[in-house]
KOLGURO-418985 format. One record per residue: residue in one letter; x, y, z of N, C-alpha, C in turn. Coordinates in steps of 0.2 Angstrom, whole numbers. Last residue first. Layout:
<marnus>
(marnu "A"; (X; Y; Z); (X; Y; Z); (X; Y; Z)),
...
</marnus>
This chain:
<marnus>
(marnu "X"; (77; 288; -328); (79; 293; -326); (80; 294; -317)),
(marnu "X"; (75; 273; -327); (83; 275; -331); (82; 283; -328)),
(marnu "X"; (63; 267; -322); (67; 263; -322); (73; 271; -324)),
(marnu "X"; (53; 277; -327); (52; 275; -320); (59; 269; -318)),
(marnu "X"; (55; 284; -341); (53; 288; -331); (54; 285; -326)),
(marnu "X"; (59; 271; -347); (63; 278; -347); (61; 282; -340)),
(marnu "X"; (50; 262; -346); (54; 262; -345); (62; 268; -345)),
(marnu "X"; (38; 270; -348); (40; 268; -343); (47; 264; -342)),
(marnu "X"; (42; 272; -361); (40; 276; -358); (40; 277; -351)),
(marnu "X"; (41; 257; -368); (48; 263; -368); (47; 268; -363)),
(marnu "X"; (28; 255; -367); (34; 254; -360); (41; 254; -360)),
(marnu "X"; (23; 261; -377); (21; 261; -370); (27; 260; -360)),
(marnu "X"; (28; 254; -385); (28; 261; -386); (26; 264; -378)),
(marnu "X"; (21; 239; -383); (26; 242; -384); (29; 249; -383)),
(marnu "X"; (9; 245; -385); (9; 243; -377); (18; 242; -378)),
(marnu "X"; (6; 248; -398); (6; 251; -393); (7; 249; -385)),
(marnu "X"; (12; 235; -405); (13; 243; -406); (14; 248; -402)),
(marnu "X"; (-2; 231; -401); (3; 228; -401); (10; 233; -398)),
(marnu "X"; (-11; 235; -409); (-12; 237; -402); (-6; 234; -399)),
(marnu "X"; (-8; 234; -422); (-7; 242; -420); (-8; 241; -411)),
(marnu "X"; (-9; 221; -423); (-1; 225; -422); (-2; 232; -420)),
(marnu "X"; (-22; 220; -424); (-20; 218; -416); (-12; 221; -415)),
(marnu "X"; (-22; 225; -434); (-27; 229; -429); (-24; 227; -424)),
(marnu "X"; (-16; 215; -443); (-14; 223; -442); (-17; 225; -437)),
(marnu "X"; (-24; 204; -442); (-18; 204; -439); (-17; 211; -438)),
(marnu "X"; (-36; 209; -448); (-36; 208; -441); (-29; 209; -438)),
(marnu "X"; (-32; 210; -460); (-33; 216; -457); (-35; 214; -449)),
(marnu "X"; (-29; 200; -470); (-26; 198; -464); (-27; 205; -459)),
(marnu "X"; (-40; 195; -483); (-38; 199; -481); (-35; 198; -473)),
(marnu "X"; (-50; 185; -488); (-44; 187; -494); (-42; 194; -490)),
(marnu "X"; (-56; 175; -483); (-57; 182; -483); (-54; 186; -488)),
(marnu "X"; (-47; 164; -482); (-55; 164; -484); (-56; 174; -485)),
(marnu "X"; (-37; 170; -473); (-37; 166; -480); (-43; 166; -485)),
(marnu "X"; (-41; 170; -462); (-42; 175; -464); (-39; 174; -472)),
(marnu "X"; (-44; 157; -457); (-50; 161; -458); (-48; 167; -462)),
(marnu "X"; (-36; 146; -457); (-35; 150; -464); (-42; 154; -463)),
(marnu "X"; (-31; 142; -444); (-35; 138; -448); (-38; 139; -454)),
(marnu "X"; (-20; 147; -442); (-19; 142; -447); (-25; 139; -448)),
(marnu "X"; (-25; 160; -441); (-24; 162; -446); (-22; 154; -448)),
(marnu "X"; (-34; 156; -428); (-37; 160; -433); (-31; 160; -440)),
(marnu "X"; (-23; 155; -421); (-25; 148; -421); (-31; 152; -425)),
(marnu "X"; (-19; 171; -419); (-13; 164; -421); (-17; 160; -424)),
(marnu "X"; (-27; 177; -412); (-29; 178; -421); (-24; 172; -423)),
(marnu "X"; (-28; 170; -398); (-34; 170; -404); (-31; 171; -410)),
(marnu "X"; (-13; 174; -397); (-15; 167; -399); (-22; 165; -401)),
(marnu "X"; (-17; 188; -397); (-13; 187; -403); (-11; 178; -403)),
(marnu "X"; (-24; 189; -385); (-28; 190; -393); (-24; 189; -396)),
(marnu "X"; (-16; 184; -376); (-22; 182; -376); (-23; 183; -383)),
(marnu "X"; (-6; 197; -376); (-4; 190; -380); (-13; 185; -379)),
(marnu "X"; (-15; 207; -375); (-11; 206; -380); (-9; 199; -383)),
(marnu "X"; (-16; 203; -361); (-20; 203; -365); (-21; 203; -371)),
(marnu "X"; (-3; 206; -356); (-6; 199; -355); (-11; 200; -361)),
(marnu "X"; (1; 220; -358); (2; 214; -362); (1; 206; -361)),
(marnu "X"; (-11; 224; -350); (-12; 227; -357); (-7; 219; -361)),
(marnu "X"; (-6; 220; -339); (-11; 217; -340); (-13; 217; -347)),
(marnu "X"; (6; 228; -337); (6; 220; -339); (1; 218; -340)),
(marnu "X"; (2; 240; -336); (5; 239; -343); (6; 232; -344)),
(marnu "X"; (-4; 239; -324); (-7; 239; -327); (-5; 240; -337)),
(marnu "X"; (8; 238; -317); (4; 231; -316); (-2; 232; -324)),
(marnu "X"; (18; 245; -319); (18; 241; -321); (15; 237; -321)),
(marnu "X"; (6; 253; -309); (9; 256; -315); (12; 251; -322)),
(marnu "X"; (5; 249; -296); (-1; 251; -304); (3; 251; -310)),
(marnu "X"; (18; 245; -291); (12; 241; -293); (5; 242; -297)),
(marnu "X"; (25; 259; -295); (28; 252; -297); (21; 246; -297)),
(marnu "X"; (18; 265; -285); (17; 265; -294); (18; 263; -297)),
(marnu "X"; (18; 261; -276); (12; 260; -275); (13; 261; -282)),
(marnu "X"; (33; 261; -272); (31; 254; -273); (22; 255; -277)),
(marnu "X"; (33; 274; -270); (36; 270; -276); (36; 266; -275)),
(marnu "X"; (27; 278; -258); (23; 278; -265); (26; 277; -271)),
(marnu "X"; (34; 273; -249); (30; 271; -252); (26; 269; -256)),
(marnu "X"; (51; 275; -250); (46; 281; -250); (39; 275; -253)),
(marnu "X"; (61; 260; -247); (63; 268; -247); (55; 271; -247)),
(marnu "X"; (62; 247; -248); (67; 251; -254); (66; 260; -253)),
(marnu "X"; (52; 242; -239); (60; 242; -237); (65; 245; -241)),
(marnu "X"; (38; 248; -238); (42; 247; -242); (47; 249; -240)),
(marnu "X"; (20; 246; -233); (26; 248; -232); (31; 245; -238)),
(marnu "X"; (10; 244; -242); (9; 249; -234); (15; 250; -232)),
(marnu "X"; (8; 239; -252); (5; 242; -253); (4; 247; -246)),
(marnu "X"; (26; 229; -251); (18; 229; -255); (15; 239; -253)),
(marnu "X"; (43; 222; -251); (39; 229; -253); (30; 226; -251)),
(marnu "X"; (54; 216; -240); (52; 217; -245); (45; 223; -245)),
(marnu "X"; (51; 218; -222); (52; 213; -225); (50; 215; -232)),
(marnu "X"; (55; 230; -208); (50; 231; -214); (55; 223; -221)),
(marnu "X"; (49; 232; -190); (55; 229; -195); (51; 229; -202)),
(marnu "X"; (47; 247; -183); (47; 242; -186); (51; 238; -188)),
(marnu "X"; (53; 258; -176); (48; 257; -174); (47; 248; -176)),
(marnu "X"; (67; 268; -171); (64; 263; -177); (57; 261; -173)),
(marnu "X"; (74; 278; -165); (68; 280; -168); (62; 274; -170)),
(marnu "X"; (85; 273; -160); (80; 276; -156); (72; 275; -158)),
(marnu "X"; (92; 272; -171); (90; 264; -169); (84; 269; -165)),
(marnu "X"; (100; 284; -172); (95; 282; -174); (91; 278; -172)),
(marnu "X"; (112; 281; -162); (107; 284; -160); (100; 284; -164)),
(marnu "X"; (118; 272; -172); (118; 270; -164); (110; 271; -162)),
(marnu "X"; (122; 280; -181); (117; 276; -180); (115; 272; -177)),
(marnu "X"; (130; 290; -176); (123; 289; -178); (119; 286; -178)),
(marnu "X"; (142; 280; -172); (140; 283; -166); (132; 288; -170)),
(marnu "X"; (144; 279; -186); (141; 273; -183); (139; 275; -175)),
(marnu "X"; (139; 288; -196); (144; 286; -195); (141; 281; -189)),
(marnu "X"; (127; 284; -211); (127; 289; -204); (137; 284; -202)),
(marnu "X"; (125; 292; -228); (126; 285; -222); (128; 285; -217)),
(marnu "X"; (111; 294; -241); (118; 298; -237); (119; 292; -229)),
(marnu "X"; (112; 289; -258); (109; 290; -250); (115; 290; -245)),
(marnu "X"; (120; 300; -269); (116; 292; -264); (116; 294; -258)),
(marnu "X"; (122; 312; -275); (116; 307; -277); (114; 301; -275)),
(marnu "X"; (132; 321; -270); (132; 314; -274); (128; 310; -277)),
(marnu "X"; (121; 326; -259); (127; 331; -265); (128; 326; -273)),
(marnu "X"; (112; 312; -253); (116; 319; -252); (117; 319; -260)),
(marnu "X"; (94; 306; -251); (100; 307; -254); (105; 314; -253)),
(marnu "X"; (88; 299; -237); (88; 306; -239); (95; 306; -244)),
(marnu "X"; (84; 288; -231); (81; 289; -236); (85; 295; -239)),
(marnu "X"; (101; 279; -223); (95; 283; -223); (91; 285; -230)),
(marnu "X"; (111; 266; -218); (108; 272; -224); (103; 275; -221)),
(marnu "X"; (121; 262; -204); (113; 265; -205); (113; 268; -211)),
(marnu "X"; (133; 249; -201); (129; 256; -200); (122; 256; -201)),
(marnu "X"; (141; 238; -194); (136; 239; -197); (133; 246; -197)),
(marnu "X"; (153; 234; -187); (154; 236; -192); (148; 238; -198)),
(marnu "X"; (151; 231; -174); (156; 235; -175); (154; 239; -184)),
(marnu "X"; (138; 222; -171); (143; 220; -174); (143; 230; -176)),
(marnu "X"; (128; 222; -157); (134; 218; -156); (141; 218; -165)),
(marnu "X"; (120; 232; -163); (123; 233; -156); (132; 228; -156)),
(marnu "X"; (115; 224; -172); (116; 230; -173); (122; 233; -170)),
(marnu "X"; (107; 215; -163); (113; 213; -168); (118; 220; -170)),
(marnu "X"; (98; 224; -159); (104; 221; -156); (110; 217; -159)),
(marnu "X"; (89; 226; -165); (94; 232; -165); (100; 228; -161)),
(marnu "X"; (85; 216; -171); (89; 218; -175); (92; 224; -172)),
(marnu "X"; (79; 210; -159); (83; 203; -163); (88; 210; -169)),
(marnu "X"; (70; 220; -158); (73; 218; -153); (78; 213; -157)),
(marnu "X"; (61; 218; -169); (64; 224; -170); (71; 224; -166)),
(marnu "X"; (63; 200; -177); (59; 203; -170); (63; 211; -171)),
(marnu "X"; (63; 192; -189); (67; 195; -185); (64; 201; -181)),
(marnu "X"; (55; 191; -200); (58; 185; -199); (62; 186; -192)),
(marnu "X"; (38; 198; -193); (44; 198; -199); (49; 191; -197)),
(marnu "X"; (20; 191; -195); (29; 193; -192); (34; 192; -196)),
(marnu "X"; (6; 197; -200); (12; 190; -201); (18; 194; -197)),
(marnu "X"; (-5; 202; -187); (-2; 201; -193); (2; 194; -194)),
(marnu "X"; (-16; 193; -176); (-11; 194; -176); (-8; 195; -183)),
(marnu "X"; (-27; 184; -172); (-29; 193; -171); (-22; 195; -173)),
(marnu "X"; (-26; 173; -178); (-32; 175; -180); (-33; 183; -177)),
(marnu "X"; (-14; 166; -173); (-14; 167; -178); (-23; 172; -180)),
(marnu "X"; (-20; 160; -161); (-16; 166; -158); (-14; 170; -167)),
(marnu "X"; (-25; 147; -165); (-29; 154; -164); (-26; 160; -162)),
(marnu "X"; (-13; 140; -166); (-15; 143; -171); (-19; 146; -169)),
(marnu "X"; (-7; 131; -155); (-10; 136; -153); (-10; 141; -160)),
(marnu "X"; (3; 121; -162); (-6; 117; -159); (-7; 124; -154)),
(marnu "X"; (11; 125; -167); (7; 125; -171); (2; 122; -167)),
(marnu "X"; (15; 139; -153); (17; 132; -156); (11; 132; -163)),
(marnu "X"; (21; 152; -146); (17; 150; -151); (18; 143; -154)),
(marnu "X"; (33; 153; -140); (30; 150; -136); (25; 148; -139)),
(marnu "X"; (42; 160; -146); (45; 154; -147); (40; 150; -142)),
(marnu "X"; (39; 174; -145); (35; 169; -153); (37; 163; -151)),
(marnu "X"; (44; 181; -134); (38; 177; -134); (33; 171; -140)),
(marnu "X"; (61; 174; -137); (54; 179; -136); (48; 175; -135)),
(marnu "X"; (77; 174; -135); (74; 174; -133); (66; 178; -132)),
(marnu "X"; (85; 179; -152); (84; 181; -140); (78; 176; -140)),
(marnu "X"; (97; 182; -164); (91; 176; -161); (90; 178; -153)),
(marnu "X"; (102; 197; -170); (106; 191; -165); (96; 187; -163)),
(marnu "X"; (107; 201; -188); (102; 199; -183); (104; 195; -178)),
(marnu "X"; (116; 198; -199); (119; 200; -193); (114; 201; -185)),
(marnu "X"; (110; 194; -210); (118; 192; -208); (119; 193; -200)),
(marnu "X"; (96; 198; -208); (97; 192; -206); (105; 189; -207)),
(marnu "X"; (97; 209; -214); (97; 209; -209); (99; 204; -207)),
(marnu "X"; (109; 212; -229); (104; 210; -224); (104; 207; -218)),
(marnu "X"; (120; 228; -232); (118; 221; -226); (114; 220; -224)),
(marnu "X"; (125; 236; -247); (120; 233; -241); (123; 228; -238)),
(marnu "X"; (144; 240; -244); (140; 233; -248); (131; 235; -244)),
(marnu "X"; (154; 243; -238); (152; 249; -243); (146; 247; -246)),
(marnu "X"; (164; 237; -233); (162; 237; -241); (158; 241; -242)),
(marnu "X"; (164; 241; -221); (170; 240; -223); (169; 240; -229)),
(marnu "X"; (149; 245; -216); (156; 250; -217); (162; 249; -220)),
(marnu "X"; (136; 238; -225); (143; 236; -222); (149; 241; -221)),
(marnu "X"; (122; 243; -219); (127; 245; -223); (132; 241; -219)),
(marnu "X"; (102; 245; -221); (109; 242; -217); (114; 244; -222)),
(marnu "X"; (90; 259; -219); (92; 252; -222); (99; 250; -219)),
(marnu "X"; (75; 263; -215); (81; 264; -213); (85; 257; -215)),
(marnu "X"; (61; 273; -220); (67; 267; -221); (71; 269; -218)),
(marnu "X"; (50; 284; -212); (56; 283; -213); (57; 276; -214)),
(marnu "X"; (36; 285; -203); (37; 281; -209); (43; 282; -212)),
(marnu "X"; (39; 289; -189); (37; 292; -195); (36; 292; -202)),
(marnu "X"; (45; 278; -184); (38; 281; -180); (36; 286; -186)),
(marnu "X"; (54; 270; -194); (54; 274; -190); (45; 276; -189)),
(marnu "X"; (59; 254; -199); (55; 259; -201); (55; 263; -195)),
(marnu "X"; (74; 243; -207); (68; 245; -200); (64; 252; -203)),
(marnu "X"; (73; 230; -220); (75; 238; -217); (74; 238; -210)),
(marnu "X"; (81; 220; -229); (77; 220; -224); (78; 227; -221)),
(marnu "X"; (85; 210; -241); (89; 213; -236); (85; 216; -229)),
(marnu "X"; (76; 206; -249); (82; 202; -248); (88; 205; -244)),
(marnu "X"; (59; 206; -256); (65; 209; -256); (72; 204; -252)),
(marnu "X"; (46; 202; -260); (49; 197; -256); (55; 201; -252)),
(marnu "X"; (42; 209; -268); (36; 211; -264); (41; 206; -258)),
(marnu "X"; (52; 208; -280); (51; 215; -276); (47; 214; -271)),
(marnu "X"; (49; 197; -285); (57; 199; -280); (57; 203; -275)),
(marnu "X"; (37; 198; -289); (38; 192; -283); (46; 196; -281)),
(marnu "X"; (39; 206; -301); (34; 207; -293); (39; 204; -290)),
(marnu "X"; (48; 198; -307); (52; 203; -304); (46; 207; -300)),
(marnu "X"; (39; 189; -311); (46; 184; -308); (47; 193; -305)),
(marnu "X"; (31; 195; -320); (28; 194; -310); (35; 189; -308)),
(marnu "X"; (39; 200; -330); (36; 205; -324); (34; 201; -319)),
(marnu "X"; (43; 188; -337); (47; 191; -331); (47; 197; -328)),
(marnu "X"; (28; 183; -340); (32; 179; -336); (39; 183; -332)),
(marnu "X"; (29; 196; -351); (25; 193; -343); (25; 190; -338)),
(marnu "X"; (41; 192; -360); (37; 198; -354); (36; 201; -350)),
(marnu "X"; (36; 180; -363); (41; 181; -358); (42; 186; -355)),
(marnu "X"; (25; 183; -368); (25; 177; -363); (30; 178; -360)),
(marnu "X"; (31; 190; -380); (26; 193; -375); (25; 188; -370)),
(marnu "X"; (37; 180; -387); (42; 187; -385); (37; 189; -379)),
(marnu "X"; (29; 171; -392); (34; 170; -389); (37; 176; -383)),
(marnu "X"; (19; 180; -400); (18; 176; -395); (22; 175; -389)),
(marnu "X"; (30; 184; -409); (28; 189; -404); (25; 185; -400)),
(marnu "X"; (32; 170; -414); (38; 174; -412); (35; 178; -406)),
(marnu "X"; (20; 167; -419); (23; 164; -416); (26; 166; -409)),
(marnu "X"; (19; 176; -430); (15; 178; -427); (17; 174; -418)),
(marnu "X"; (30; 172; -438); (30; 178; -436); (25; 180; -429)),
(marnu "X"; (22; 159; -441); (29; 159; -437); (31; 166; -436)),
(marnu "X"; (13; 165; -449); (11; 160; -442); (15; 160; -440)),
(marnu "X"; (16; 173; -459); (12; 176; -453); (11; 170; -449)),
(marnu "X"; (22; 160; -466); (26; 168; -464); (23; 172; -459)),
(marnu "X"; (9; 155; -471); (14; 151; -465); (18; 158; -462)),
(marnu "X"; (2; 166; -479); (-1; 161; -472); (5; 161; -469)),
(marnu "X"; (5; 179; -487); (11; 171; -486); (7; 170; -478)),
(marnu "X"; (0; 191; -492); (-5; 185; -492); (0; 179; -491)),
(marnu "X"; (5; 203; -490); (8; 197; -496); (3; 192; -497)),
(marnu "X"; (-1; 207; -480); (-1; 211; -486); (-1; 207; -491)),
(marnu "X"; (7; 197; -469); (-2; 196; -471); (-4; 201; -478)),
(marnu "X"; (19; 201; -469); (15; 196; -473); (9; 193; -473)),
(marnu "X"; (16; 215; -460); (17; 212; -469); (16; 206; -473)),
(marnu "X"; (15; 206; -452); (6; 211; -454); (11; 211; -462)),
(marnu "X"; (24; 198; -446); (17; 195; -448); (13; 202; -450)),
(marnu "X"; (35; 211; -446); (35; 205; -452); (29; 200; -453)),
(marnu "X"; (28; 217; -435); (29; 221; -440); (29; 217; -447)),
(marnu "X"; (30; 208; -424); (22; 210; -426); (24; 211; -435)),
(marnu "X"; (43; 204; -424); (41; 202; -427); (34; 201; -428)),
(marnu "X"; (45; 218; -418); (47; 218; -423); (44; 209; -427)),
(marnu "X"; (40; 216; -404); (36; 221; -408); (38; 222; -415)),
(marnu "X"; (49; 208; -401); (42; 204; -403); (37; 209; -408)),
(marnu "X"; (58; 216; -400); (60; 212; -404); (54; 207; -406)),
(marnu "X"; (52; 225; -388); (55; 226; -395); (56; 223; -399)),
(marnu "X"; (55; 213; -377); (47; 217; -379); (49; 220; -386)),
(marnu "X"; (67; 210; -377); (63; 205; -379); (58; 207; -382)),
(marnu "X"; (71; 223; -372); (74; 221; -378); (70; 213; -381)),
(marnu "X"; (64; 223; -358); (63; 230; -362); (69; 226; -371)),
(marnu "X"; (71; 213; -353); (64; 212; -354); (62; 219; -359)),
(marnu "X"; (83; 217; -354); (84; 211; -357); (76; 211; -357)),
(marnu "X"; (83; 228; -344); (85; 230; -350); (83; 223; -355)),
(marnu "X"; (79; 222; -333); (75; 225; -335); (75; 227; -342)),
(marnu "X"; (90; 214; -331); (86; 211; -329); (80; 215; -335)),
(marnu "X"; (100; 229; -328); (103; 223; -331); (97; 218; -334)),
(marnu "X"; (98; 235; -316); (92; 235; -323); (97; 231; -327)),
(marnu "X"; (115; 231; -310); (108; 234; -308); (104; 235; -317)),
(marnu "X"; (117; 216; -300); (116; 216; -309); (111; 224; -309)),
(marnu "X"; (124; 209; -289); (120; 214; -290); (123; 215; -298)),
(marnu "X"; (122; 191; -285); (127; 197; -286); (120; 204; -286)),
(marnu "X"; (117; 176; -293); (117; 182; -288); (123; 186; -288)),
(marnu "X"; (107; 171; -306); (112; 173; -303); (111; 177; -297)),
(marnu "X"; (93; 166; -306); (99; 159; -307); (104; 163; -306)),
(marnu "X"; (88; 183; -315); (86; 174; -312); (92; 170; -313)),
(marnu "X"; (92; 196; -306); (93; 194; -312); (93; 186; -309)),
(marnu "X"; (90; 214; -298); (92; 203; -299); (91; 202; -305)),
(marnu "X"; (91; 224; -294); (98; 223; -297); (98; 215; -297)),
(marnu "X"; (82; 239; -292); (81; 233; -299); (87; 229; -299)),
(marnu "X"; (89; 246; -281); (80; 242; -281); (80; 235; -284)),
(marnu "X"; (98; 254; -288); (97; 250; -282); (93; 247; -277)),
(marnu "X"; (94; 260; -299); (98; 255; -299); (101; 253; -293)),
(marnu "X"; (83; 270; -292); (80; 262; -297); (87; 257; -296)),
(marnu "X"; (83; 275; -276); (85; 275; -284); (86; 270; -287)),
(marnu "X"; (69; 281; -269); (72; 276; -270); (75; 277; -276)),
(marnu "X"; (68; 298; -263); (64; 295; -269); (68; 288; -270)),
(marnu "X"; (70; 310; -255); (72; 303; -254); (68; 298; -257)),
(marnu "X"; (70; 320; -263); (76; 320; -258); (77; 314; -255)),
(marnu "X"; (58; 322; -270); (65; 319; -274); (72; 318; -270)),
(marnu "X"; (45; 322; -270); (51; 320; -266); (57; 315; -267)),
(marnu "X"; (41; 330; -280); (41; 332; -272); (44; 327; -268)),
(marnu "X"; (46; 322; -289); (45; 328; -288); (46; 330; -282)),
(marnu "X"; (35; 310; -288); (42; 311; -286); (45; 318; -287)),
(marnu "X"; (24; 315; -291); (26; 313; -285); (31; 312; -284)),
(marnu "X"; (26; 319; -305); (23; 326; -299); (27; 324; -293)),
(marnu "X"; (26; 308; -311); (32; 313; -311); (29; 318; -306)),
(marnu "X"; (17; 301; -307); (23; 299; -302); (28; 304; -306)),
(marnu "X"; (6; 308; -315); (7; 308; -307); (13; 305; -303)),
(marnu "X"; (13; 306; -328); (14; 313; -324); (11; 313; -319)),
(marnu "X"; (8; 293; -328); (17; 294; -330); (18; 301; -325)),
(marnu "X"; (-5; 295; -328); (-4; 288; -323); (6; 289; -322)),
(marnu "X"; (-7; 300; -339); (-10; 302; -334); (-7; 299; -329)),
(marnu "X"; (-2; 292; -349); (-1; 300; -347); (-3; 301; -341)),
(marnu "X"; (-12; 281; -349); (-4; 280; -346); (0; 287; -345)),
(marnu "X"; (-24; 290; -355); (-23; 284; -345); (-16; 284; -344)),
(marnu "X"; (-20; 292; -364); (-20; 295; -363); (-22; 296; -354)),
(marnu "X"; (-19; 279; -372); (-14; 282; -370); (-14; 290; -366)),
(marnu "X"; (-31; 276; -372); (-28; 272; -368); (-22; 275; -366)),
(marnu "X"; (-38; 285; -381); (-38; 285; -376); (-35; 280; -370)),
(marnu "X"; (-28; 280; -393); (-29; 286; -391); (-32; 285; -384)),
(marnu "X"; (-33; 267; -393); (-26; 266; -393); (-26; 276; -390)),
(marnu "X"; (-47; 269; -397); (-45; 266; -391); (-38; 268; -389)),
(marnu "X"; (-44; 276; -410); (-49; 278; -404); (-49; 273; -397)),
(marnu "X"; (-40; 264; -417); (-36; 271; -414); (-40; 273; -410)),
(marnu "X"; (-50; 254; -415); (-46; 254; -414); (-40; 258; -412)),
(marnu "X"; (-59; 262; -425); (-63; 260; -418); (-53; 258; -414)),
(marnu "X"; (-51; 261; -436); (-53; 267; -434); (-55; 266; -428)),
(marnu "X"; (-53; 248; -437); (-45; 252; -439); (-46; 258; -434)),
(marnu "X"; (-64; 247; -441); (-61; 245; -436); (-56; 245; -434)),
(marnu "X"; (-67; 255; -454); (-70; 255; -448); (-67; 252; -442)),
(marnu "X"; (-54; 257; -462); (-59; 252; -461); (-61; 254; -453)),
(marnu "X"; (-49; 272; -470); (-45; 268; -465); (-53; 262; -463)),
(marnu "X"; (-49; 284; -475); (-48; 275; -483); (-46; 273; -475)),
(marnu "X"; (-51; 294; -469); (-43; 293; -469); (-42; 285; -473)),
(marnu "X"; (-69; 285; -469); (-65; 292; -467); (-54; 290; -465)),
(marnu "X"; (-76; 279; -476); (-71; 276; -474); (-67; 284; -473)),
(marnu "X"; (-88; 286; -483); (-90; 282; -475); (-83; 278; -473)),
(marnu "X"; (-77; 296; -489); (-85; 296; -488); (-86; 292; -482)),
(marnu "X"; (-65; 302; -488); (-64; 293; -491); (-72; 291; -490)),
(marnu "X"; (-65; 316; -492); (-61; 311; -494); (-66; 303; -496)),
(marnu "X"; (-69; 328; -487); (-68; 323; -483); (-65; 318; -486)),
(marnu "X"; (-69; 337; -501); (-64; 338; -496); (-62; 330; -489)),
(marnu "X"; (-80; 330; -507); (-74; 330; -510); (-67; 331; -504)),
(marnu "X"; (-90; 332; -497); (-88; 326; -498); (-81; 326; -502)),
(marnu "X"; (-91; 347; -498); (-89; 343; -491); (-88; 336; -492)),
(marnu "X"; (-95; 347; -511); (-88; 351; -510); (-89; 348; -502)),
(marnu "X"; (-109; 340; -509); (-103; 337; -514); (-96; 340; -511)),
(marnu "X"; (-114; 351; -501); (-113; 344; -500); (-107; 341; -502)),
(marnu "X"; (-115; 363; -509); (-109; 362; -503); (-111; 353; -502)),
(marnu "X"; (-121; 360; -520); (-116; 360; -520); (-110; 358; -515)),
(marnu "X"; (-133; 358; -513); (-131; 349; -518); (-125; 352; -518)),
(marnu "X"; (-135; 372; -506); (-134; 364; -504); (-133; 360; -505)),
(marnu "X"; (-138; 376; -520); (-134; 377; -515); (-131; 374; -510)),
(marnu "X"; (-150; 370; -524); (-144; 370; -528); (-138; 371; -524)),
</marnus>
């Protein structure tokens, strides 16, 4: 009798019996993902928070990394990132309108809804590897020191970067003697930068007006910039030439803010690759009235709550890793 009562009194307190929070089993499977998904991008936020941390002194600063924007040139800084972080939001908003009107049961409302975030999330995507591809390309071009130091260019009159190739001098080298009918010399050989180490300090050399940034932020919060009998003597040091970003070097500064910017955003674009993948599965599912048939649109909600989260998600990098 004891027993039959605590039972009961544990059933009354639990609620919903085999629908624990009245939430449908796959509602439920579905937070339990979303919980521990998020708790990977935690983890993946507070190591580039540690890591920059530690080197905060010469950590690249975003709104001088992030400044293209497609078809124009100038410097736009997160201008580009702001309009992809505003598209991302406004798809997440038209998740919101397809799950309500799946409540209502209005088919067509959930297709153009559903549509929309399609739309929104394609673009995304499409202008995270537009903005890979910039960064792994870059457009000014550093040197590196024997110590793994950037060292970037400055126009002293303006104040402006100088890519290399403005003021790099053409010599005479040994690459000019690589033809294309001696391609095996390609088989023990990285790829070459555009300009020989030798082709850039001498440009260097010969224009009056080109300085040295350095990685090391001063008082002000930019990077600090040598006077020109410095960065004369700098040049000693350079080792390499460094062409755009990847996974060994980077002409924006401290390595390991290219290496997170490549996990990091890479692995929030996959989320919303994926995303849209299953939200054209359930699209081409809901005209052909599967969930019609059912008398219920609880799939579209499942996908909006993962939706939701990949949104919510890159508020968050967009806040750490782009604005602070």
């Amino acid at each position: 009798m004891d027993s039959t009562v605590t039972t009961g009194s544990e059933e009354n307190v639990w609620g919903g019996g085999n629908r624990p929070l009245n939430a449908s089993y796959g509602k439920l499977m579905m937070w339990f993902f979303l919980v521990s998904d998020a708790l990977t991008f935690s983890g993946f936020l507070a190591s580039y928070g540690f890591s920059r941390f530690k080197f905060i002194e010469t950590w690249p600063i975003a709104d001088e990394v992030f400044t293209h924007v497609p078809f124009f040139h100038g410097n736009y800084p997160m201008i580009y990132v702001a309009f992809m972080t505003f598209i991302l939001i406004m798809s997440s908003v038209t998740m919101v309108l397809a799950v309500d009107a799946g409540h209502r049961m209005k088919k067509n409302a959930v297709i153009w809804y559903m549509f929309l975030t399609i739309i929104g999330g394609a673009i995304f995507v499409g202008s995270q590897a537009w903005e890979w591809a910039t960064f792994i390309k870059g457009d000014f071009g550093a040197l590196e020191t024997k110590g793994g130091r950037v060292l970037q260019f400055v126009n002293a009159d303006t104040g402006e970067r100088a890519a290399i190739a403005d003021f790099a001098k053409t010599l005479p080298s040994e690459r000019l003697d690589h033809e294309k009918k001696n391609g095996v010399w390609y088989y023990n050989e990285t790829a070459l930068p555009s300009f020989s180490l030798n082709e850039v300090i001498e440009g260097v050399k010969a224009n009056s007006n080109i300085v040295i940034r350095t990685e090391q932020i001063n008082e002000e919060g930019e990077k600090t910039v040598l006077s020109r009998s410095e960065s004369l003597d700098k040049l000693g040091d350079a080792a390499s030439v460094v062409e755009g970003a990847n996974l060994i070097r980077n002409e924006y500064g401290s390595r390991l803010f290219a290496d997170f910017f490549f996990f990091i955003t890479g692995f929030h674009g996959f989320h919303v690759f994926s995303g849209v993948v299953i939200n054209i599965i359930i699209f081409f599912n809901v005209i052909l009235g599967t969930y019609e048939r059912r008398g219920h649109y609880e799939m579209v909600e499942k996908v909006g709550l993962y939706w939701h989260f990949v949104d919510l998600v890159w508020v968050f990098v967009f806040t750490f890793f782009y604005l602070v």
